[in-house]
N, C-alpha and C positions, 0 to 999 in steps of 0.2 A: 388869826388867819388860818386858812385851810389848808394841812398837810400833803403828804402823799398815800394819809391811812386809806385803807379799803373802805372804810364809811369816816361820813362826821355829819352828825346831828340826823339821821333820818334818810344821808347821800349813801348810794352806792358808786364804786368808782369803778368803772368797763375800761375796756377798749376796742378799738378792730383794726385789721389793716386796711388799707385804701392806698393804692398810686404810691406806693415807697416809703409809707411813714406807720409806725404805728400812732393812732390819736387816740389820745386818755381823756374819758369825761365821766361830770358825774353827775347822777340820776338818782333824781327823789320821786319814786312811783306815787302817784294817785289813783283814783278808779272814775274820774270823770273820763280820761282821756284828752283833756284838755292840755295842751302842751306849750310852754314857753320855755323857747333857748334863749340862752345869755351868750352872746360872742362880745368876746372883750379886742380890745384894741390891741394897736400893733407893738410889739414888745414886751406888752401885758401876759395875764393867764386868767383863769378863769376866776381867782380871788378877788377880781376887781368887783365883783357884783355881791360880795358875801353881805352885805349891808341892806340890798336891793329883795336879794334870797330868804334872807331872816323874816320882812316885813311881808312876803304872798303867802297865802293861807296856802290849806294842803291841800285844796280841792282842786291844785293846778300840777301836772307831769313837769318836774321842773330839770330841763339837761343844761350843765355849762361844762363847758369844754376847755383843752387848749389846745388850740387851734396849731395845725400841722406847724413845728418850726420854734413853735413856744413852749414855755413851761416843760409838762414832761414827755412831751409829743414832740422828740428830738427828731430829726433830718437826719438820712447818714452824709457822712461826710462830704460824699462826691455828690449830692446832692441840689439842686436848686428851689426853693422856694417858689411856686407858682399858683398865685392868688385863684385863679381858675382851677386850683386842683382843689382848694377847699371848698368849690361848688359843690364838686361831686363828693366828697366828704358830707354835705351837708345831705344829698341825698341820700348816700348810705345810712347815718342815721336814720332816716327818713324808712327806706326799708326796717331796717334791724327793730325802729319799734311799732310800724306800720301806722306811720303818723299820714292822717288825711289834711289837718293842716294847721299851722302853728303861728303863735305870736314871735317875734323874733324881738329880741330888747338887743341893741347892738350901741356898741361905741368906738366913734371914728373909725380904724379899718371894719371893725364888724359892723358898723351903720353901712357901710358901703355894700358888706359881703350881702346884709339884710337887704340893700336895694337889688344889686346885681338878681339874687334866688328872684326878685317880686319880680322883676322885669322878665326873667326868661319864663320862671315858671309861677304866675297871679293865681294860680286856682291850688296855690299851695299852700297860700299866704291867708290869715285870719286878721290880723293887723299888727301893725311898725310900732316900736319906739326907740326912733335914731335922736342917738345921744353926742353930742360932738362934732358931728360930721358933714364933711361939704356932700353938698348935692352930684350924685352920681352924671347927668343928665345934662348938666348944666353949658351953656357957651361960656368957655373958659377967654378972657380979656389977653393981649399981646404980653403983659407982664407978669400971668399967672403962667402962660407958656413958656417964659423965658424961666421964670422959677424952677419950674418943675425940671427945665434943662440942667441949671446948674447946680440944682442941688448934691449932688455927687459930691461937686465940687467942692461946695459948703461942707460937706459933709465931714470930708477926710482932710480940711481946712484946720480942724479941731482937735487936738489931741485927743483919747478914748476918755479917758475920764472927764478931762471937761466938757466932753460933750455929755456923757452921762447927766453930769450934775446940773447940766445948763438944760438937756430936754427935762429931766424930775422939773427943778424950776417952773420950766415951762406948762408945765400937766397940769401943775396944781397950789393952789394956794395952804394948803396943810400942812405942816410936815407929815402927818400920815399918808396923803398922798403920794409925796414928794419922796418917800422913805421907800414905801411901794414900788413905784418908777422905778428909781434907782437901782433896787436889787433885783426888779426883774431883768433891766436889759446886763444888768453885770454878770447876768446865766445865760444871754447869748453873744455868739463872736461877734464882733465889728462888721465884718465883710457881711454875714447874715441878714445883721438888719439893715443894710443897706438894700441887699436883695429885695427883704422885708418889703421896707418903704419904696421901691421903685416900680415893683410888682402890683401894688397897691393900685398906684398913678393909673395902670393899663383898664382900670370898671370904670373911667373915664370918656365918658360919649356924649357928644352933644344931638339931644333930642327935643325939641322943642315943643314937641304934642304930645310927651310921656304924662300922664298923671296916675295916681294911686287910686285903686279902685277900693282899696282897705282903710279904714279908718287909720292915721298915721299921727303919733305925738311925737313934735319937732322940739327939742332941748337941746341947749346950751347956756354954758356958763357966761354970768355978765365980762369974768376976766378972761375968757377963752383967749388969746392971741394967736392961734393956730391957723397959719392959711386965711382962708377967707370965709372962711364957718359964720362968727360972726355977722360981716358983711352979707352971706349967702343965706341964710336962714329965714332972715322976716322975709325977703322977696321971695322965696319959695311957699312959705305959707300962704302969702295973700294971692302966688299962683295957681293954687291945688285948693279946690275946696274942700276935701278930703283929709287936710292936714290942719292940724293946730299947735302954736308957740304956745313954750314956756320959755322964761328966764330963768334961770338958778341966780341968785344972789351971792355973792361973796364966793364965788368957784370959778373956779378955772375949767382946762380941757379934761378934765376925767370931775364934770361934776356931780355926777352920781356919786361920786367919793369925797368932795371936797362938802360937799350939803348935802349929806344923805337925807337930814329932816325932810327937807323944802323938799326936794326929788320923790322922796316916797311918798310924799302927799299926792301928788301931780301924778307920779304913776302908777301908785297902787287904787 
């Protein structure tokens, strides 16, 4: 896994400030100028994709992050987590390396943050691969509404470590997965990731004439049980001609880690 060195393997590790946070990423220059981000999921850091990273040639500017709030991109204290602030996060990259426009490889919150950038700003976008995650866009049913109300609820229902061990559980069918999970969110507070996960909920809009004008690869794991990803997925595909399923076999909700093999065939 990937430290906090200054480099590993060909990465250099930056940072900037933006909106109250300093954000740490790391950056393996190329000279096409071609560029894909990696935005990892919520509670995650940017080691999620180290398996993904190994497998793209060098002829690709490759940045992964951790996203304001995660890993070593702490929040100060009095602080809020605000999913909208890593828009503009994402733009400042966007200056800093005067990127005209980029593949986004995103999983669950970062599939979401990779829709959110395509829907405000499409001439930024070269094309998707949301990994895990429910559709930004979508009409959400009376009982996905009532979910997302009580989750709070649920949330602090659970003492902190067994919720810990029950969301790993939940990610993934590996223990390397599940090992992952685990020690990422046991490096942020309780309260945090609740902020985290509610925060999230708000790139939630129902649009019924949105379609992707970028070539978009739709992945999920066959054991994903998260939400309604599963259920949400094939009916999104055969809605957007622009998109195309995969299944990851024998994976859960962080299937790019749970079947790296299968996954880097499909997205490399």
């Amino acid at each position: 896994m990937w430290g906090s060195e200054v480099s590993f393997g060909g990465f250099e590790q930056k940072s900037f400030f933006n909106l109250g946070c300093t954000i740490q990423y790391w950056h393996r220059k190329a000279f096409g100028k071609k560029y894909v981000l990696f935005l990892h999921g919520a509670g995650c850091d940017h080691q999620m994709f180290e398996k993904q990273i190994d497998a793209l040639d060098s002829s690709f500017d490759i940045i992964a992050w951790d996203a304001r709030g995660h890993g070593l991109s702490k929040l100060d204290a009095q602080q809020k987590f605000v999913f909208a602030d890593m828009i503009s996060d994402i733009l400042k990259l966007f200056e800093i390396h005067s990127i005209e426009k980029v593949v986004f490889v995103g999983q669950s919150m970062g599939g979401n943050l990779a829709q959110e950038i395509t829907y405000l700003y499409p001439e930024k976008v070269f094309g998707l691969v949301l990994v895990d995650c429910t559709k930004n866009t979508q009409k959400l049913g009376l009982f996905e509404k009532l979910m997302l109300k009580l989750f709070p609820i649920i949330f602090y229902a659970y003492p902190w470590k067994t919720l810990i061990r029950q969301s790993a559980k939940a990610c993934g069918n590996s223990e390397y997965t599940r090992n992952y999970v685990a020690r990422c969110l046991e490096n942020i507070e309780r309260a945090k990731v609740l902020d985290i996960m509610q925060s999230v909920f708000s790139c939630l809009r129902e649009d019924k004439h949105f379609r992707f004008k970028q070539p978009t690869l739709l992945i999920f794991g066959d054991g994903d049980v998260s939400g309604n990803i599963r259920k949400v997925m094939p009916i999104w595909a055969k809605s957007d001609d622009m998109c195309k399923l995969h299944i990851i076999e024998n994976a859960g909700h962080c299937s790019n880690m749970d079947n790296p093999d299968e996954f880097n065939e499909v997205f490399c």
